[in-house]
C-alpha positions as CSV (number, residue, x, y, z in Angstrom):
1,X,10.2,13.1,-6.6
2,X,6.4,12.1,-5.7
3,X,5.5,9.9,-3.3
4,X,3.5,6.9,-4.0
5,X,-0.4,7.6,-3.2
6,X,-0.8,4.4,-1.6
7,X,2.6,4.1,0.3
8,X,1.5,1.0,2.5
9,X,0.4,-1.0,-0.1
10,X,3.8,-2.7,-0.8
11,X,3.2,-4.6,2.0
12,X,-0.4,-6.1,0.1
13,X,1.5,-7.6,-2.9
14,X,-1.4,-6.2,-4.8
15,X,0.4,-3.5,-6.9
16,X,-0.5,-0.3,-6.1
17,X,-3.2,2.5,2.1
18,X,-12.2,5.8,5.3
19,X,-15.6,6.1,7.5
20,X,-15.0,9.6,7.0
21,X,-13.8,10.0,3.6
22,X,-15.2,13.3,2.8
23,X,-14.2,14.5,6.4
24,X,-10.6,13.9,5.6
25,X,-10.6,15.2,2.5
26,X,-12.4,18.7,3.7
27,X,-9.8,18.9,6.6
28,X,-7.0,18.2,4.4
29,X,-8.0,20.9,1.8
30,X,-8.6,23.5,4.8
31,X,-5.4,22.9,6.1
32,X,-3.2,22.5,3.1
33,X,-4.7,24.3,-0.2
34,X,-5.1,27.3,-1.3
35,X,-7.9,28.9,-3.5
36,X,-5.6,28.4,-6.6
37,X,-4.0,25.0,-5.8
38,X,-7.1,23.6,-4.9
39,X,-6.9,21.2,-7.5
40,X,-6.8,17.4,-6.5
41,X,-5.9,14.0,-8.6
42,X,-8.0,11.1,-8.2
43,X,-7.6,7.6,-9.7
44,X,-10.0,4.6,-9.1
45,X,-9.1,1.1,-9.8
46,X,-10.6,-2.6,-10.2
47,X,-8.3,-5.5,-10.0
48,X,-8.3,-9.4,-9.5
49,X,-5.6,-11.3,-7.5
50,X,-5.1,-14.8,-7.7
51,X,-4.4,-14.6,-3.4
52,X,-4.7,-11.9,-1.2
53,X,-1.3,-11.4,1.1
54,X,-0.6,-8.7,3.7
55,X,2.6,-8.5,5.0
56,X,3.5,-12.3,4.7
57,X,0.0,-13.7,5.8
58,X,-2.2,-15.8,3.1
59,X,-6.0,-13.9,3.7
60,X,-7.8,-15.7,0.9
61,X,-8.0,-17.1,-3.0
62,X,-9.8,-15.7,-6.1
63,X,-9.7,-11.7,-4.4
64,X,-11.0,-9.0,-6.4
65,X,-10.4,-5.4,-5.3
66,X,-11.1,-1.8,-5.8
67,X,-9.4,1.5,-4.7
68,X,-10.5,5.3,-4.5
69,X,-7.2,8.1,-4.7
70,X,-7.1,11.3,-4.4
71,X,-3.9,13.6,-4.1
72,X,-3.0,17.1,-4.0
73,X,-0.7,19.5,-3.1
74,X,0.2,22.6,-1.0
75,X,1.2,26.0,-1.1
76,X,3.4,25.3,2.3
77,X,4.9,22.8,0.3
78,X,3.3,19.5,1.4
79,X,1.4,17.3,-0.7
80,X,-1.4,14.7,0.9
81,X,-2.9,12.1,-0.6
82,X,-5.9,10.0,1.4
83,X,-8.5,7.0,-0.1
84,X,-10.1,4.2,0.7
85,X,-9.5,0.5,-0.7
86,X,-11.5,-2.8,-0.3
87,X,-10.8,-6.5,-1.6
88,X,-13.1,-9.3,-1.2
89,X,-11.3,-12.6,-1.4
90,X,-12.9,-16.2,-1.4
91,X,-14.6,-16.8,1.5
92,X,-15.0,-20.6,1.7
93,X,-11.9,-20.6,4.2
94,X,-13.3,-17.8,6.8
95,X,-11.7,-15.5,5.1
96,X,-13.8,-11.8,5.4
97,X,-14.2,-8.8,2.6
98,X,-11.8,-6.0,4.1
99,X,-12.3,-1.6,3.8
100,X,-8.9,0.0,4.6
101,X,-9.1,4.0,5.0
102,X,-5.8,5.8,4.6
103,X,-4.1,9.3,5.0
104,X,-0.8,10.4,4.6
105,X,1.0,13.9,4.3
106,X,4.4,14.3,2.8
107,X,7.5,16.6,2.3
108,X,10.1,16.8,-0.8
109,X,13.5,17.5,0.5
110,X,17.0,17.6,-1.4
111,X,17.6,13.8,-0.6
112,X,14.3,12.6,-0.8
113,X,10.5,12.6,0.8
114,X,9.5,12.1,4.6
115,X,6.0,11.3,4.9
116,X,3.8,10.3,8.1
117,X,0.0,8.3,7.4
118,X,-2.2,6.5,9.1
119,X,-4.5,3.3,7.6
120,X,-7.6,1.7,9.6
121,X,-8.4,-1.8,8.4
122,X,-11.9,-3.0,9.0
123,X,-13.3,-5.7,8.4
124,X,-16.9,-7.5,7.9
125,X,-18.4,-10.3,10.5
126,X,-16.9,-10.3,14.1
127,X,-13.6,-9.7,13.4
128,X,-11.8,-7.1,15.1
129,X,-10.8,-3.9,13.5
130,X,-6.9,-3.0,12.5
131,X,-5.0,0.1,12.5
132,X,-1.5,1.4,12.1
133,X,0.4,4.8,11.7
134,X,3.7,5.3,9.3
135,X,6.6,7.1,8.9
136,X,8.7,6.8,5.6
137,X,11.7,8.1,4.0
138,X,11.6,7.7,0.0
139,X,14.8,8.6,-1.9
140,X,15.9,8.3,-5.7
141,X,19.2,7.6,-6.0
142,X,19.4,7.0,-9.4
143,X,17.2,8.0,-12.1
144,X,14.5,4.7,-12.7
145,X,15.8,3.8,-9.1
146,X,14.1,4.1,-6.1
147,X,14.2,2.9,-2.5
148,X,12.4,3.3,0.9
149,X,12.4,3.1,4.5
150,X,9.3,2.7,6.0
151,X,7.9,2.3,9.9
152,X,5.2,0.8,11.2
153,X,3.7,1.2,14.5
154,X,0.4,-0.6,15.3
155,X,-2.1,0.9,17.3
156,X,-5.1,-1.3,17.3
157,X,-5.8,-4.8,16.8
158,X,-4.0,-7.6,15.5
159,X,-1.2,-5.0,14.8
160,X,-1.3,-3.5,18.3
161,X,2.1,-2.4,19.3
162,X,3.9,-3.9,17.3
163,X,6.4,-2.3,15.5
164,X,7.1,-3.1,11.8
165,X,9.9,-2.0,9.5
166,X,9.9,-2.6,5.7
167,X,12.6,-2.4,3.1
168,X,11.8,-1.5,-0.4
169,X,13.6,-1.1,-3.8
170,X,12.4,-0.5,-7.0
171,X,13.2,0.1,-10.9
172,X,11.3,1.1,-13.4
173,X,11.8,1.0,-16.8
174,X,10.4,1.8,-20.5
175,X,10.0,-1.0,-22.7
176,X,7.9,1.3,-25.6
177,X,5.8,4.4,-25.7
178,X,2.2,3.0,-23.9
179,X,4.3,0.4,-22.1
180,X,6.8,0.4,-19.2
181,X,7.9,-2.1,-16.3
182,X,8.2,-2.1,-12.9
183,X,10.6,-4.7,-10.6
184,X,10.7,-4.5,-6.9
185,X,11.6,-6.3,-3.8
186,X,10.3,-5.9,-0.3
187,X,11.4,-7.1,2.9
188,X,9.5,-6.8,6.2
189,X,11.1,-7.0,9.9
190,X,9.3,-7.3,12.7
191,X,11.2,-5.2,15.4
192,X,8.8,-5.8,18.1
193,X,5.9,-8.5,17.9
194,X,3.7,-6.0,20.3
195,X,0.6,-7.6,21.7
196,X,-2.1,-8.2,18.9
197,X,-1.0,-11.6,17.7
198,X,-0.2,-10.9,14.1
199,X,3.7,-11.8,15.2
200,X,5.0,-14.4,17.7
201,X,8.6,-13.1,18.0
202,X,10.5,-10.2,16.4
203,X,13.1,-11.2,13.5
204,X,12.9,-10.8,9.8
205,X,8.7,-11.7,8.4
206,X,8.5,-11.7,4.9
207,X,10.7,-11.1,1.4
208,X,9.0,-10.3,-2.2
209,X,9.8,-9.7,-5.4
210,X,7.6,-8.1,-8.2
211,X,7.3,-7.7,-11.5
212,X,4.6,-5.6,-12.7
213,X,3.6,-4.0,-16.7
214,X,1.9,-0.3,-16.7
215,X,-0.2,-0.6,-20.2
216,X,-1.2,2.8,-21.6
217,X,-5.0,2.0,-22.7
218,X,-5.9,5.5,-23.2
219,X,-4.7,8.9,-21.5
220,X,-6.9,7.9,-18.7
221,X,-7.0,4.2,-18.3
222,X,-3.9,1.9,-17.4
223,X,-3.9,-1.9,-17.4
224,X,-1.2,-3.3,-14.9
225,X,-1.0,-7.3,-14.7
226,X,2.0,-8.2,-12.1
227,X,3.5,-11.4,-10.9
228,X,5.2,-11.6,-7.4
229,X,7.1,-14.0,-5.6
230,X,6.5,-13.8,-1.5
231,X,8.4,-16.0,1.3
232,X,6.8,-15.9,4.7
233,X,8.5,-16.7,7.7
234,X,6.1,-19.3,9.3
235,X,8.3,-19.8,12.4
236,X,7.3,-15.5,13.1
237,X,3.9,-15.2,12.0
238,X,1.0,-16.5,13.7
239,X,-1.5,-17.0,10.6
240,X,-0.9,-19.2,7.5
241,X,2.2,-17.5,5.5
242,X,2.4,-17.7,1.3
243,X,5.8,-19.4,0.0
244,X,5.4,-19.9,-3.7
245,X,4.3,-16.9,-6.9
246,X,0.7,-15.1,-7.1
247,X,-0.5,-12.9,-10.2
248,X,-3.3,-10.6,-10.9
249,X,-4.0,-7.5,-12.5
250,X,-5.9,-4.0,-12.6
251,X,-7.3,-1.6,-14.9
252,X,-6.9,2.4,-13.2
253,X,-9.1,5.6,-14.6
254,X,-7.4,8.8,-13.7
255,X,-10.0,11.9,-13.9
């Protein structure tokens, strides 16, 4: 099985994790490929989301969004995947246009995928920066089925030491030949608040539930509209939490 290119973004409810974009990539190329696996997938996306939620927390209205993949494999039998992604929501409430950078490197074994990353948020205006690494076990239990494990440990910012883990299962079906489905549900528990103030105790954060369409436009374009429902706990998390349905959408170009 493949992991996910953008294994963190679950926790966006945007459905779909770089100053140095072109750094990473060269390092992860010398490292990992060889001369005739050099070959890397890339897929950029536009999308509009009727709210912008991370990990429980409401960030903003009317946010459109863009994201740059790329993947690749090795001959040591790894495959990497690294990109960058930036939303700009509304900004009449304070909310601020947000760059994430992420990296990840992962493993296929019998059972499923292991897979470490890292993701710097930044952010514009006088806001401080956010950062977190990851570790994630991915499995497929059934065929359609899939479900994750992943851990979050914050290392800057309002995610400074905090520790995060996040449940996640998922089906996905065919409904005709340019047209399948996707439902999932996520569930995020803080297992230690740390000391950036995202969290003001440990205990269970957020729940959601997706559904989301893949559209078959063309070989290379997908149109993917999604609706989620999202419960955040407001009695754990320090900012304003989302309780009720958000929708949007994207259009992806593979190349």
């Amino acid at each position: 099985m493949k992991l996910s290119i953008v294994i963190w973004h679950a926790s966006c409810f945007t459905p779909n994790v770089m100053k140095k974009t072109s750094t990473i990539l060269a390092i992860g190329s010398g490292l990992f490929l060889s001369n005739a696996q050099a070959e890397i997938e890339s897929e950029f996306h536009v999308g509009y989301n009727s709210e912008y939620i991370f990990r429980g927390t409401d960030l903003g209205d009317d946010a459109y969004e863009f994201g740059l993949n790329f993947a690749g494999s090795s001959d040591f039998g790894l495959d990497w995947s690294a990109g960058v992604w930036s939303i700009s929501p509304d900004g009449s409430d304070g909310n601020v246009d947000e760059l994430d950078i992420y990296a990840a490197v992962s493993k296929d074994f019998t059972y499923g995928t292991v897979a470490v990353g890292f993701t710097a948020y930044t952010y514009d205006g006088p806001i401080q920066d956010d950062a977190d690494v990851f570790i994630s076990f991915a499995a497929e239990p059934l065929e359609g089925y899939d479900a994750s494990l992943t851990v979050f440990f914050g290392t800057d910012g309002a995610l400074e030491d905090q520790v995060l883990l996040e449940l996640s299962a998922g089906h996905s079906f065919s409904i005709s030949e340019r047209v399948s489905g996707n439902f999932g549900l996520t569930f995020g528990y803080i297992a230690d608040e740390g000391d950036g103030g995202y969290a003001q105790s440990d205990g269970s954060a957020y729940f959601s539930a997706t559904l989301s369409l893949d559209v078959a436009l063309s070989d290379e374009m997908t149109f993917s509209p999604y609706v989620s429902f999202i419960d955040g706990d407001d009695s754990r998390l320090v900012s304003t939490v989302q309780d009720g349905v958000i929708a949007g959408g994207r259009v992806s170009f593979s190349f």
